[in-house]
C-alpha positions, 0 to 999 in steps of 0.5 A: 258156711261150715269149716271143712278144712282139707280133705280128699276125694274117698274112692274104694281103691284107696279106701284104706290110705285115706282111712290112715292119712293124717290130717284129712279133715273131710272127704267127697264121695261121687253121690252115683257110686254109694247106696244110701242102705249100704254104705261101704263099710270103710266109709261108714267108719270115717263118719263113726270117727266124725268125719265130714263126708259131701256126696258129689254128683255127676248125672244131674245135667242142671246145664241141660235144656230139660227140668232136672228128674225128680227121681235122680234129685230124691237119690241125691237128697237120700244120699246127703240125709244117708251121710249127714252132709252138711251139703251137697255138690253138683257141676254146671253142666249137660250130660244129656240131650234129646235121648243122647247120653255123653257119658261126660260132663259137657260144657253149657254156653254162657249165654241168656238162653243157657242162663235162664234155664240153668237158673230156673233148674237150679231153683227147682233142685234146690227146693227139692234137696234138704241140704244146700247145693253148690255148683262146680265150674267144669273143665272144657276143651271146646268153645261155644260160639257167640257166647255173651258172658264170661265165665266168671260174669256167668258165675256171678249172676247165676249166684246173684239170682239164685243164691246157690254156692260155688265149688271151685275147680282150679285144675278147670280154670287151668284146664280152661287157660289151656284149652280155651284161652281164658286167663283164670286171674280174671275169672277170679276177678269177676267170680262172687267168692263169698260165695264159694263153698269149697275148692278142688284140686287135681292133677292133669296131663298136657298132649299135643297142646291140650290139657286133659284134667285126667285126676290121674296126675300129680297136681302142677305148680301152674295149678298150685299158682292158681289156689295161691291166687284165689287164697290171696283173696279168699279163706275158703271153708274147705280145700279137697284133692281129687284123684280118680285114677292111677292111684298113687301109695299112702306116702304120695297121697300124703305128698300132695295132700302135703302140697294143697295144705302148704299153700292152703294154709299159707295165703300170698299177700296181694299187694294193691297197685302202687300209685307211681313205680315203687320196688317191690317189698324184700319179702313178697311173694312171688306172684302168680304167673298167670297174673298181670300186675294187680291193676287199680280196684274198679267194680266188679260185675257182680256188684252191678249186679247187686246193685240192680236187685237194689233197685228192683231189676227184673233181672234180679227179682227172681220171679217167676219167667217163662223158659219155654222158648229158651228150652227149646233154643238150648235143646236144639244148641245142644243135642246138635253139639252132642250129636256130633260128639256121639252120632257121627252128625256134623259140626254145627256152625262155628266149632272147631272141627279138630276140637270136637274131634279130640273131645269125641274120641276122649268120650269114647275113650272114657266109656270104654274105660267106664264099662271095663270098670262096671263089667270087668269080664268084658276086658277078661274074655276079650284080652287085648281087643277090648279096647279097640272092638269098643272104640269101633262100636262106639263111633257109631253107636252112641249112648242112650241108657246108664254104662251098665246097658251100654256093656249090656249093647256092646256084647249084644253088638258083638254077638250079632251076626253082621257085628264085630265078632271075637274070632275065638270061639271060646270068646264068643261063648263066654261073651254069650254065655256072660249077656245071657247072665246080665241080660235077664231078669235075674241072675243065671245060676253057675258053677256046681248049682247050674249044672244041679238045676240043669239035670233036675230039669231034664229029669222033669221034662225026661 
């Protein structure tokens, strides 16, 4: 795998500090927010000067029940190609189910069925894109019932059977200390970390017991802790600071940065378990605090996974199998969960009902926040009752089309009759008037020129 060094995720608002931080080896792009024929020019400059750039995608669903689209796989491929990428990167994950969109990256059940099917994607994407594919663990604040691997076994035998690369998140193993229980020092033990391409970095924020990987906060010692962790183990080829909101000035992206590259370049010794009580070394490190003592060397479940390819498992072959059946398990596990998320339906059997409920009302709140970004004048002519005439509309209505149609169905449902509509006047017609420009097949004329074409029509029809 190349050496990608440290780097930082490029977003448009902080396109200038990135540009002049030193030290940034490389950067990641989400793969949704570029055209391959019109880079931003700040990017365009960064890989003139040859820095490394990764498209990133977020809409894939490789996790869901269906066969990834073709045409989102060629717009990722066209990307890569675009920006010279050495790799592209996605997350095992589902974003959508039988006509639902989360908005979100959702976590799959560690399960055969879920196994299976992400397998069988897997290969398909990575036939169809000309560069190779690494899968990020996501974080998650909702637990699959009886599920039948951990995460880390999950990981390994998606890899054994696919070869494809991880990209390890440690703010979501942290995340998912928090929030699920898992100790990320196992996952760490059961993870195939030759495999790993790259590691991501990022801040969150802890409320009322759960941790929220918001990639709006500073990153955390407990988070820091983990990278030592998987450092005292593994050189990754590359280390990348996400940060997506609430962006900090050039000298605190500097600062963090400064902290992911300290402990980056400064792995901790692992010391292997004495064979009767010993003091520890005047000089060891301080060790992680989510790490129990290291216990004696047994094997890990990865390589009983390759020693089944050795012996011709047919687990391992990687033939061939019929998915069908498992598709439609999974579609059904998983439109029922997305269902309730979304739709108002009800808690499928075994979830924790307050869980599911703070998960939908951090989906909703992150559509309100992504379509004020893709249709900004809909915070402008709504003020202060922006967000919570969304938040109402969101409860009932869910997501079946891009954020962009959703801005479109919101003002439609705010314009409607029996809807939710602004008491002001003047907000009405802006609203009206802004659909009436979004909404049909090319942009309607304003200013000086609308008025122009509205007197030469009357002319006309005069």
């Amino acid at each position: 795998m190349e050496h990608l060094g440290v780097g930082i995720g490029w977003r448009p608002e902080i396109a200038g500090d990135v540009a002049r931080l030193p030290g940034v080896d490389w950067v990641e792009v989400v793969a949704e927010n570029i055209c391959p024929d019109a880079l931003p020019d700040a990017l365009r400059r960064l890989r003139e000067r040859g820095t490394t750039v990764v498209p990133h995608g977020v809409s894939l669903g490789l996790g869901g029940a269906e066969r990834p689209d073709a045409g989102r796989l060629a717009a990722l491929g066209e990307r890569a190609e675009a920006l010279g990428s050495p790799l592209v990167t996605e997350h095992i994950a589902f974003v959508r189910a039988r006509g639902l969109e989360a908005g979100h990256l959702l976590p799959v059940p560690r399960t055969r069925d879920a196994l299976d099917v992400l397998c069988e994607n897997v290969r398909i994407a990575q036939d169809a894109l000309p560069v190779p594919l690494a899968l990020e663990n996501i974080a998650a604040l909702v637990n699959w019932p009886d599920e039948e691997m951990t995460e880390g076994q999950f990981l390994a035998e998606l890899v054994d059977r696919t070869g494809v690369r991880l990209l390890i998140d440690v703010a979501n193993l942290h995340t998912n200390h928090i929030n699920r229980g898992e100790d990320p020092v196992t996952a760490l033990d059961e993870l195939p970390l030759e495999a790993i391409a790259y590691v991501h970095v990022a801040g969150g924020i802890e409320r009322d017991g759960v941790w929220h990987d918001t990639h709006a906060h500073p990153v955390t010692r407990p988070i820091l802790d983990i990278l030592a962790e998987l450092r005292s183990r593994v050189t990754p080829p590359g280390v990348l600071l996400e940060r997506d909101d609430d962006f900090p000035g050039a000298d605190g992206l500097a600062a963090e940065l400064a902290e992911v590259r300290a402990v980056f370049a400064a792995p901790r010794v692992r010391a292997a378990a004495p064979a009767t009580p010993a003091a520890p070394a005047p000089d060891a490190a301080a060790p992680c605090p989510y790490a129990p003592p290291p216990p004696a060397p047994v094997p890990q479940q990865r390589c009983a996974l390759g020693s089944a390819r050795d012996t011709g498992s047919a687990r391992d072959t990687g033939g061939p199998r019929d998915t069908g059946r498992a598709r439609g398990r999974l579609a059904l596990a998983l439109s029922g969960l997305l269902s309730a998320l979304v739709a108002g339906a009800p808690v499928p059997a075994g979830f924790d009902r307050e869980r599911l409920r703070v998960q939908s009302e951090a989906l909703a709140a992150k559509r309100a926040d992504v379509v004020a970004k893709v249709a900004p004048e809909l915070p402008d002519i709504l003020g202060d009752g922006y967000r919570p005439a969304f938040l109402r509309y969101a409860r009932t209505r869910p997501m079946t089309g891009g954020f962009r149609r959703d801005a479109l169905s919101f003002a439609e449902h705010l314009l409607a009759p029996d809807g939710d509509r602004p008491r002001s006047r003047a907000a009405r017609r802006k609203l009206r008037r802004w659909w009436r420009r979004r909404s049909g097949p090319a942009p309607l004329l304003t200013g000086r020129t609308a008025r122009l074409a509205a007197r030469l029509a009357h002319q006309l029809t005069g």
